[in-house]
C-alpha positions in Angstrom: 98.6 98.3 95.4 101.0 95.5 96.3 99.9 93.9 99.5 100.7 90.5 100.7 103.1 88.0 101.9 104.4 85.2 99.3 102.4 81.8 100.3 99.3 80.4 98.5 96.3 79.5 101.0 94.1 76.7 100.2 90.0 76.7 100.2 88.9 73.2 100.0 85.2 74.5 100.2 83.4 74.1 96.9 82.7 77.4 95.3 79.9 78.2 92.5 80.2 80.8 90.1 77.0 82.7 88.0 78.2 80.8 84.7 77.2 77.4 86.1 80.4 75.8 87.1 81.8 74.0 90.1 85.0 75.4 91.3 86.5 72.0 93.7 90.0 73.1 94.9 90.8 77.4 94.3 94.4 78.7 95.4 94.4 82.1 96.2 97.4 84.2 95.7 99.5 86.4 97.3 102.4 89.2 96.4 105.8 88.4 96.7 108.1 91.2 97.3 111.6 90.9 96.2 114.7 92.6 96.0 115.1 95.3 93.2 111.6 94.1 91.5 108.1 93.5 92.6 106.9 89.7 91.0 103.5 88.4 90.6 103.1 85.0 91.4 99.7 84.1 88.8 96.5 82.5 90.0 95.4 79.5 89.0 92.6 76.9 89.9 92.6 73.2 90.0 89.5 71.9 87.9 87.5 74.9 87.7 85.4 74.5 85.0 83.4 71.4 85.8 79.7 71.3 85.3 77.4 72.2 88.3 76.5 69.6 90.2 73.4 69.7 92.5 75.1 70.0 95.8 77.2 72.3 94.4 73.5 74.6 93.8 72.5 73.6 97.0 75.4 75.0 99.1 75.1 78.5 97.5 71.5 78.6 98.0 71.6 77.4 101.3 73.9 80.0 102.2 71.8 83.2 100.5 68.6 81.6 102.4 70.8 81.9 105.8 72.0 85.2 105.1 68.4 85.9 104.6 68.1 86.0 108.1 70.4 89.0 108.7 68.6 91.2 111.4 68.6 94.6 110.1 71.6 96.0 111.8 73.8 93.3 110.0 72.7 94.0 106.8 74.0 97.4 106.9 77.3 96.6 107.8 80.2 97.1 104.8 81.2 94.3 102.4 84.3 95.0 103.5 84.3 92.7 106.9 84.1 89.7 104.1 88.0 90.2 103.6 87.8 90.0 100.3 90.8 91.5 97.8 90.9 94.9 96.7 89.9 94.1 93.4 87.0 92.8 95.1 85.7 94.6 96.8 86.4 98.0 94.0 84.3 95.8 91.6 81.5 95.5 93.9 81.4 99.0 95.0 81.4 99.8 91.7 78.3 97.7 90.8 76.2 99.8 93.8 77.1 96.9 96.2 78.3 98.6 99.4 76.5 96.5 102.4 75.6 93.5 103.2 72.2 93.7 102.4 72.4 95.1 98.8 75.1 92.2 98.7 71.8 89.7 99.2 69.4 91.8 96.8 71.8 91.1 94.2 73.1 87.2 94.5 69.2 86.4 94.7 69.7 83.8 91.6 73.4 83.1 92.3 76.8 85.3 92.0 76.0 89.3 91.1 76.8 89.9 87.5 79.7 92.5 87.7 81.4 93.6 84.3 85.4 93.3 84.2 85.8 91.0 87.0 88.3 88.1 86.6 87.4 84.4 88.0 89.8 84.7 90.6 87.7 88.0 92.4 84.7 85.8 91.3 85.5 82.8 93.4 86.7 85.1 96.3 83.8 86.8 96.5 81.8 83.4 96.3 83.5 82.0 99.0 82.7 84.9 100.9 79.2 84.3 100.6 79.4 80.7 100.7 81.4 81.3 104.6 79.0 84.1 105.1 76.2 82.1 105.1 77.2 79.0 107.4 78.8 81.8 110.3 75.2 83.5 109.9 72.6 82.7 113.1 69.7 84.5 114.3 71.8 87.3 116.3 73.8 88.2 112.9 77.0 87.2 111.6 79.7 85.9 113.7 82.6 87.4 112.5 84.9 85.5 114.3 83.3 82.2 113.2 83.7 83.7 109.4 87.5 84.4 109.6 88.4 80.7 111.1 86.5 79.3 108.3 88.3 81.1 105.7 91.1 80.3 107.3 92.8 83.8 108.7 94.5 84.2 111.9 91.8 85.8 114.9 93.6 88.5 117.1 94.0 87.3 119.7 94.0 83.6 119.9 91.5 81.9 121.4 92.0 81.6 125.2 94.4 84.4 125.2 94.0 86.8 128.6 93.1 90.3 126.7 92.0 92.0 129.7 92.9 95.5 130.5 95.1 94.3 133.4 97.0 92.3 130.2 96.4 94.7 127.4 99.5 96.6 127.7 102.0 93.6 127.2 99.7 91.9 124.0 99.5 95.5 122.2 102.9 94.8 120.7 102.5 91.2 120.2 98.6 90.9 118.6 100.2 94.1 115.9 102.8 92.3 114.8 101.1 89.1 114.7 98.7 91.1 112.0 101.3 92.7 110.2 103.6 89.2 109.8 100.2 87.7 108.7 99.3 89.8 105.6 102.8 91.9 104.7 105.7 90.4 103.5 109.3 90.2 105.4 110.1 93.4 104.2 107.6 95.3 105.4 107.8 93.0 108.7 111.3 94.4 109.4 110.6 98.3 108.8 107.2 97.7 111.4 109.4 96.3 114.0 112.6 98.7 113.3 110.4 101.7 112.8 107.4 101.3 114.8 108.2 99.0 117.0 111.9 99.9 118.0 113.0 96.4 118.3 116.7 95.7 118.8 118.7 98.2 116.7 117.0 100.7 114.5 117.8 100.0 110.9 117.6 103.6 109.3 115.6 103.7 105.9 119.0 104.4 104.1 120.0 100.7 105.3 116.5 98.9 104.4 116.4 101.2 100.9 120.1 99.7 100.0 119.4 95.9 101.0 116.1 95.4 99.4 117.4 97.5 96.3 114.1 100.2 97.0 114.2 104.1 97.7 113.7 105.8 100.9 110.1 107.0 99.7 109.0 103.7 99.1 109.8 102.0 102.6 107.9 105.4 103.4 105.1 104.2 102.0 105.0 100.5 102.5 105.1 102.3 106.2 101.7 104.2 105.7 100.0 101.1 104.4 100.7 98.7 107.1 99.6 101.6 109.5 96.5 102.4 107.6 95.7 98.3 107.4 95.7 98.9 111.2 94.1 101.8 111.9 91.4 100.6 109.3 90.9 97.2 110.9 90.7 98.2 114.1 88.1 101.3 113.8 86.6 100.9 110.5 86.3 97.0 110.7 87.6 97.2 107.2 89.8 94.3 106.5 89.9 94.8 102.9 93.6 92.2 101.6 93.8 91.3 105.1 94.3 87.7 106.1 94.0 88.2 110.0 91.1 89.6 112.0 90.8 91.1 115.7 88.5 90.4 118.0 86.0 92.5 120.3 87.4 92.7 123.4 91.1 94.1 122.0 89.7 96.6 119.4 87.0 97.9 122.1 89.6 99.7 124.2 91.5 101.5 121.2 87.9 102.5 119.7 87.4 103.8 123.2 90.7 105.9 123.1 89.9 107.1 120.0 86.9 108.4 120.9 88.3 110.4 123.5 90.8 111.8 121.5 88.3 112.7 118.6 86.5 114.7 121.5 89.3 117.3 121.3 88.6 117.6 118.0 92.2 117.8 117.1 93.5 119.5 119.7 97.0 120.0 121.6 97.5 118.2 125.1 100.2 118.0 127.8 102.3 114.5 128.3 100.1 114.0 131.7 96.9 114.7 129.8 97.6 112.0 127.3 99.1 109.6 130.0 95.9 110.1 131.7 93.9 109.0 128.7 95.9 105.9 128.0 95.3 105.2 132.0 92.2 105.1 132.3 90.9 103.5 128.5 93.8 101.1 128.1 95.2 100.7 131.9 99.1 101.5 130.6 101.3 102.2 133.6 103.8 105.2 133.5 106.7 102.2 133.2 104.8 100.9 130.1 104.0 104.4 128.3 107.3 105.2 126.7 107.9 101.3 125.5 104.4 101.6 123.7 104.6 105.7 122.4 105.8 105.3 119.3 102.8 102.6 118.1 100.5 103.9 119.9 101.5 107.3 118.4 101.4 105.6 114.9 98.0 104.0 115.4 96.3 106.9 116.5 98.3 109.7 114.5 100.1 111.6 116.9 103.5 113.1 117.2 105.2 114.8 120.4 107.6 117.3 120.6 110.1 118.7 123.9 110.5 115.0 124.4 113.8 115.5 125.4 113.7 119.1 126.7 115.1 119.8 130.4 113.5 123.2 130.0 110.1 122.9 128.5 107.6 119.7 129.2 106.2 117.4 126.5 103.6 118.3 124.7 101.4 115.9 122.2 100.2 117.4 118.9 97.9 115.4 116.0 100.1 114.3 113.1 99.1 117.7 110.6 100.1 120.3 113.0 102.9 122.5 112.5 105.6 121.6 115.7 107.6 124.9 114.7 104.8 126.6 115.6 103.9 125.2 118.5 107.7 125.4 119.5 108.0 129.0 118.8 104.9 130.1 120.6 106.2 128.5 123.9 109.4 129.9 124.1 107.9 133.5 122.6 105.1 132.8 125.6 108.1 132.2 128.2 110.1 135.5 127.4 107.0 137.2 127.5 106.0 136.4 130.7 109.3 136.7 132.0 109.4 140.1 130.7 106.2 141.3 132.6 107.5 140.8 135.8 105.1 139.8 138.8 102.2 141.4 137.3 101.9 139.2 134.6 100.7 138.5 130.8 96.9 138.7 130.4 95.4 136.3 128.1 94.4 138.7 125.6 97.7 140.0 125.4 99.4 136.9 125.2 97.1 135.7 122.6 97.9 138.6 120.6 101.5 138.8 120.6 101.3 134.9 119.8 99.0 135.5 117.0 97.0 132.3 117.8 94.4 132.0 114.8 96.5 129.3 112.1 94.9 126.2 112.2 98.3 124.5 111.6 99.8 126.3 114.4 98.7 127.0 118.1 94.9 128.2 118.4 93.7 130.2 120.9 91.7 127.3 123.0 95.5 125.8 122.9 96.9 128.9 125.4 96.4 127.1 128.4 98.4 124.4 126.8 100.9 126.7 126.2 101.4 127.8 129.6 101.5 124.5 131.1 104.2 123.0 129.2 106.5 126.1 130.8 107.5 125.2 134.0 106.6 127.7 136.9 104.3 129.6 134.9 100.5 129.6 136.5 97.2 131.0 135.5 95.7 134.0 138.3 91.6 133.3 137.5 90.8 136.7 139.5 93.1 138.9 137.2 93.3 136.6 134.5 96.6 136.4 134.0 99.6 134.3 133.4 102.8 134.8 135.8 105.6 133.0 137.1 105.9 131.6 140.7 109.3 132.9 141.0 109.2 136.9 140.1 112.6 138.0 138.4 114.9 139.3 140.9 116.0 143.2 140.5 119.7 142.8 141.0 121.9 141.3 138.0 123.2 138.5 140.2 119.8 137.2 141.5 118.8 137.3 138.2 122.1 135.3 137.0 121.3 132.5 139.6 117.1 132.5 138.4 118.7 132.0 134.9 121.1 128.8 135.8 118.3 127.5 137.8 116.0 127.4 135.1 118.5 125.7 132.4 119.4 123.4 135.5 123.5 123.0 133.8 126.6 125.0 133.3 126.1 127.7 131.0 128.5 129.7 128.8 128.8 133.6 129.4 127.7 133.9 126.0 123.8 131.8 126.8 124.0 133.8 129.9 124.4 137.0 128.6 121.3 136.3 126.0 118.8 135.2 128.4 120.1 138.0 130.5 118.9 140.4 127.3 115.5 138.3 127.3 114.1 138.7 130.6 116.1 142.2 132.0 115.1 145.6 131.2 116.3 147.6 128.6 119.4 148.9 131.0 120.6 145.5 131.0 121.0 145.2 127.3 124.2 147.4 128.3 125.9 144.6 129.8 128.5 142.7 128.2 130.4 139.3 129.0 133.1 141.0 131.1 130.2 142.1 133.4 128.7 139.0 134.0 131.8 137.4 134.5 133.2 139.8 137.1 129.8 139.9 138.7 129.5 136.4 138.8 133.2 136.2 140.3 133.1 137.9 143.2 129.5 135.8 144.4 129.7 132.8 146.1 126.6 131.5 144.5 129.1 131.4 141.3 131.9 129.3 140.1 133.4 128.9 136.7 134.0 125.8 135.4 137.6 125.4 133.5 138.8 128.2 131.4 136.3 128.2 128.8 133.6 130.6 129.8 131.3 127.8 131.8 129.6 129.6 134.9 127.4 126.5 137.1 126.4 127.3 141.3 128.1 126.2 143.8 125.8 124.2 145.3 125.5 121.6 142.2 127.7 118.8 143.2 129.4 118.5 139.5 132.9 116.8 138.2 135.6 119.8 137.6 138.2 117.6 136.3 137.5 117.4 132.9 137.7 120.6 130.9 137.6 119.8 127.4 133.6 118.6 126.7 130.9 121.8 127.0 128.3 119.3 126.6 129.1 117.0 129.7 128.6 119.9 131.7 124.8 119.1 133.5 123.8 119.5 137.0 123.9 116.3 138.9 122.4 117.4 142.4 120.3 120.9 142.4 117.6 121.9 144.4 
């Protein structure tokens, strides 16, 4: 896997490695990405193979006897905090080192002997130990203190305000400072243009043709500067990352995700979700919709009626069929039309909604349901769900419930279907000449243009212009 800016970082450290030599000045490399073709810049090291010297012994000894003094809680904590490359850290794992500890069993009498592994993952991983060992004190390792010695960028700076009152306006900035650190410029520009939303949105057609790549693949260079994030920040696995975050800004998101995980994957509401990100990352309702889209990214969740004036938003994991969830709304909103002021019982609803795929809506989920339809409330004496409003008996109350509801003009033809949806079965009967000359001689009523538009009188809407259906939208209704 390609990962990586193009730039070369120096270690002046001295390094040791298990065959006995000194390794004085290592550059470490990096992937370059460019157009039409991926290029490997090679690694090489400046006067690697001199003999040991004694100071050279010294300084990797000294640095196993400190990590020695690991408290027992450190040890257990995964090699991959040490940053090191993904060859690394697979050749590691595949030698039975997974923590700390077994790290320190093994390197004993110098560098663990690990089959296959090339002298560039062997001086990584001893200048991982050689850092480990000088940011290692009696309370464990400070992490911190291990990334500025290797040189990577701590998120964020020292001195920076991170408090919640602040966390909302460095979200944005500490990401991107992460991604720019460790991902080339092409995968900069899709984080800001698709994550982000910076500036103009660049499609993936646009990026695909410039950097001579297919739509899949920005697709993917997409997932794994997500996953390097969600990785970092939960799994303190910073595996071919060059920047690391502190505490205090990855405590509040571990929070969140906690109390997300608590619904064990389960449907919300827009207000239940608003009222997470209040109270575990203090976002204000101005700042939500500016930060949806990463914070939706980060913690793998999607939203759909976004933009509905009929239904209210509702927040799914990513994994979860939105048709679904979609279709059993609107089903759920005919129904309960249908049943007049007595209502839909929960059973019943549940079983014409057929609420048992785990993909789709699940039967914990109804209440969900029912709360992202507006005016429809749950009776806990007769367990039932109804509307405030109870259809109207006569065809032009029931006209006027049906504009209000949409809240714009409406052509005779939409009327006439939600007409078929929440009458009885005498009103299937009616046709577009009835509405119209029903609607024609109520003053509740007026047409708009010649074009089959019907809107209330008492919206306060421009009549002028004819020729657009879609500008048609009620400015003023009560």
């Amino acid at each position: 896997m390609l990962r990586g800016p193009s730039s070369l970082r120096h270690n002046p450290a001295p390094l040791v490695n298990n065959r006995g030599f000194q390794i004085h000045s290592v550059l470490l490399v990096r992937h370059r990405f460019c157009a039409k073709h991926v290029r490997i810049e090679h690694t090489f090291v400046e006067n690697a193979m001199k003999p040991l010297s004694t100071i050279a012994v010294g300084t990797l000894q000294r640095a196993l006897t400190q990590m020695r003094k690991l408290p027992s809680s450190a040890s257990s904590a995964s090699i991959r905090n040490l940053h090191l490359t993904s060859r690394g850290v697979n050749a590691l794992e595949n030698a039975g080192i997974r923590t700390l500890g077994s790290l320190l069993d093994k390197s004993r009498h110098g560098l663990p002997k690990i089959r296959a592994i090339g002298k560039a993952t062997e001086c990584d991983i001893a200048a991982a130990i050689v850092t480990l060992g000088e940011s290692t004190g009696r309370n464990g390792v400070d992490w911190i203190e291990y990334a500025r010695r290797r040189g990577f960028s701590i998120i964020p700076a020292a001195g920076a305000d991170i408090g919640l009152n602040h966390f909302a306006r460095s979200l944005q900035p500490a990401l991107l400072t992460a991604i720019e650190s460790s991902f080339d410029s092409a995968r900069l520009r899709i984080f800001r243009n698709s994550v982000l939303r910076q500036k103009r949105a660049t499609t993936s057609t646009e990026v695909a043709r410039q950097w001579g790549v297919t739509r899949q693949y920005i697709t993917l260079m997409k997932h794994q500067m997500i996953s390097a994030l969600r990785e970092s920040i939960f799994a303190s696995d910073y595996t071919d990352c060059f920047f690391r975050f502190q505490k205090s800004f990855t405590a509040p998101l571990q929070r969140l995700k906690d109390r997300l995980d608590s619904t064990r994957g389960g449907a919300m509401l827009h207000g239940d979700w608003f009222e997470l990100l209040s109270e575990t990352l203090m976002i204000s309702q101005a700042e939500e919709p500016q930060l949806r889209t990463l914070l939706f990214a980060v913690f793998r969740y999607e939203i759909i009626f976004s933009n509905s004036n009929r239904y209210r938003p509702v927040i799914l994991p990513v994994g979860r069929s939105r048709s679904a969830f979609a279709r059993a709304v609107t089903r759920l909103d005919g129904l309960s039309w249908r049943a007049g002021p007595s209502g839909i019982s929960e059973k019943r609803a549940a079983e014409a909604l057929n609420l048992r795929n785990d993909l789709g809506p699940r039967i914990q989920e109804l209440p969900v349901l029912a709360g992202a339809i507006p005016g429809l409330e749950f009776d806990s004496r007769s367990r039932c769900y109804r509307n405030r409003t109870p259809p109207a008996t006569r065809v032009t109350d029931q006209l006027e419930q049906i504009l209000r509801k949409n809240k714009r003009a409406m052509h005779l033809r939409d009327i006439l279907s939600e007409l078929h949806s929440v009458s009885e079965a005498r009103a299937r009967k009616r046709t577009t000449a009835h509405i119209s000359q029903s609607m024609s001689s109520d003053e509740r009523f007026r047409p708009i243009g010649r074009r089959g538009l019907w809107a209330l009188t008492l919206w306060d809407m421009e009549t002028r212009n004819h020729r657009s259906r879609g500008s048609w939208k009620a400015i003023n209704f009560s």
